[in-house]
C-alpha positions in Angstrom: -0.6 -29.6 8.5 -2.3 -26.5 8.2 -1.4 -25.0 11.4 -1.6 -21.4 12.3 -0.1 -20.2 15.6 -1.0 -16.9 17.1 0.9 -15.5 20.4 -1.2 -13.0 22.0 -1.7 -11.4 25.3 -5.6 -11.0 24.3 -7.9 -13.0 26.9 -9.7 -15.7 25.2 -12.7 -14.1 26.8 -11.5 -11.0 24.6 -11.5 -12.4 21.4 -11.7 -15.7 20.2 -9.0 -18.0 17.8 -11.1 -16.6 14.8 -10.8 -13.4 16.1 -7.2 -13.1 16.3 -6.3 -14.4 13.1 -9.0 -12.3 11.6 -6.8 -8.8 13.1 -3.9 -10.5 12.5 -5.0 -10.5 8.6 -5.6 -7.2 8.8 -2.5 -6.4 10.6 -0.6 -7.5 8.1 -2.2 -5.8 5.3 -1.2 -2.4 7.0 2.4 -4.1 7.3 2.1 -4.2 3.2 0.8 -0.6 2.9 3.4 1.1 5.2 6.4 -1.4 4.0 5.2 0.0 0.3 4.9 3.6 1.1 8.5 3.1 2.8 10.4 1.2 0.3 8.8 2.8 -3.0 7.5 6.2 -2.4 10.4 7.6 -0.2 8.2 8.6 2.5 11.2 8.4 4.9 13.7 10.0 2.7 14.2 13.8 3.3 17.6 15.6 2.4 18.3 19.2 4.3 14.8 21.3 4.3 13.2 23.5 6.5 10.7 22.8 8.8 7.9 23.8 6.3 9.5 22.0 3.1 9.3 18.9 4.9 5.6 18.8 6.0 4.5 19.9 2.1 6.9 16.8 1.0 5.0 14.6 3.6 1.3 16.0 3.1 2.4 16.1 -1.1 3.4 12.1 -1.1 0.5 11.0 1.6 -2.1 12.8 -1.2 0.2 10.9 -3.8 -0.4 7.6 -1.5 -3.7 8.1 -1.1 -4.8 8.9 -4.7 -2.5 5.8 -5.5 -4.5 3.0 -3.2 -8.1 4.9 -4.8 -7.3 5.2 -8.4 -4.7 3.0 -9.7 -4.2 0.3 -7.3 -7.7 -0.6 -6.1 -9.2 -0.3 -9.8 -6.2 -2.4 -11.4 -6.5 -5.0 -8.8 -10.1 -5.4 -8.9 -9.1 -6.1 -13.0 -6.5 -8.0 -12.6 -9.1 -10.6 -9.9 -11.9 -10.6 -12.2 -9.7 -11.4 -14.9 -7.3 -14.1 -14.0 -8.9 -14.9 -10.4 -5.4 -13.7 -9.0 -4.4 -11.1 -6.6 -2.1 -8.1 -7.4 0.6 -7.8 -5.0 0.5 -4.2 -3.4 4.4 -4.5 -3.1 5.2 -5.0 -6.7 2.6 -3.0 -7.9 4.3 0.2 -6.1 7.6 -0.9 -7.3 6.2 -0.4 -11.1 4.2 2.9 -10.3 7.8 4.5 -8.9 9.5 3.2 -11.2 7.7 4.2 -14.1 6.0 7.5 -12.5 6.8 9.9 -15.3 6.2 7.9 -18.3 2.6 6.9 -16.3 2.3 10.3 -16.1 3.4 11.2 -19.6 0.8 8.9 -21.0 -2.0 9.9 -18.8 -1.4 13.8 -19.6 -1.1 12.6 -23.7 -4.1 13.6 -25.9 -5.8 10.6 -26.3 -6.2 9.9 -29.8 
């Protein structure tokens, strides 16, 4: 049927339908990112550390994060668009970067040649 149903306490003099499921789009994109940076780049996951150890681990992986979204994930799924018209799921996309985040890292730091 092609139905979408929004509850919101918004005033339709606030935003319109449109509206709404426009932020509600984008709501759920951030639900992606931070269910990603959860479940594959252990953002949550401390073991005993000092007050000090624990904000380089946070600042280290939110650079990590960061440099991930800019230069692997927003270049490989522009690629992987123009190529097959498809998008790249964020999710799986994170799983395969922590999973394979010291051979990636091998083969980027290997002479090329």
């Amino acid at each position: 049927m092609n139905w979408e149903i929004f509850l919101t306490n918004v005033p339709d003099t606030v935003w319109s339908a449109k509206d709404v499921s426009s932020v509600y789009g984008i709501r759920w994109r951030i639900e992606i990112i931070f269910k990603a940076w959860k479940q594959h780049f252990n953002l949550t996951g401390f073991t005993n550390a000092s007050e000090h150890q624990v904000k380089l681990l946070i600042y280290s992986r939110l650079l990590f994060i960061t440099l991930f979204q800019v230069s692997i994930f927003r270049p490989w799924a522009l690629n992987v668009k123009q190529k097959t018209g498809q998008d790249l799921s964020l999710l799986k996309a994170a799983k395969f970067v922590a999973q394979n985040f010291w051979l990636i890292l091998h083969a980027l730091a290997s002479p090329k040649g």
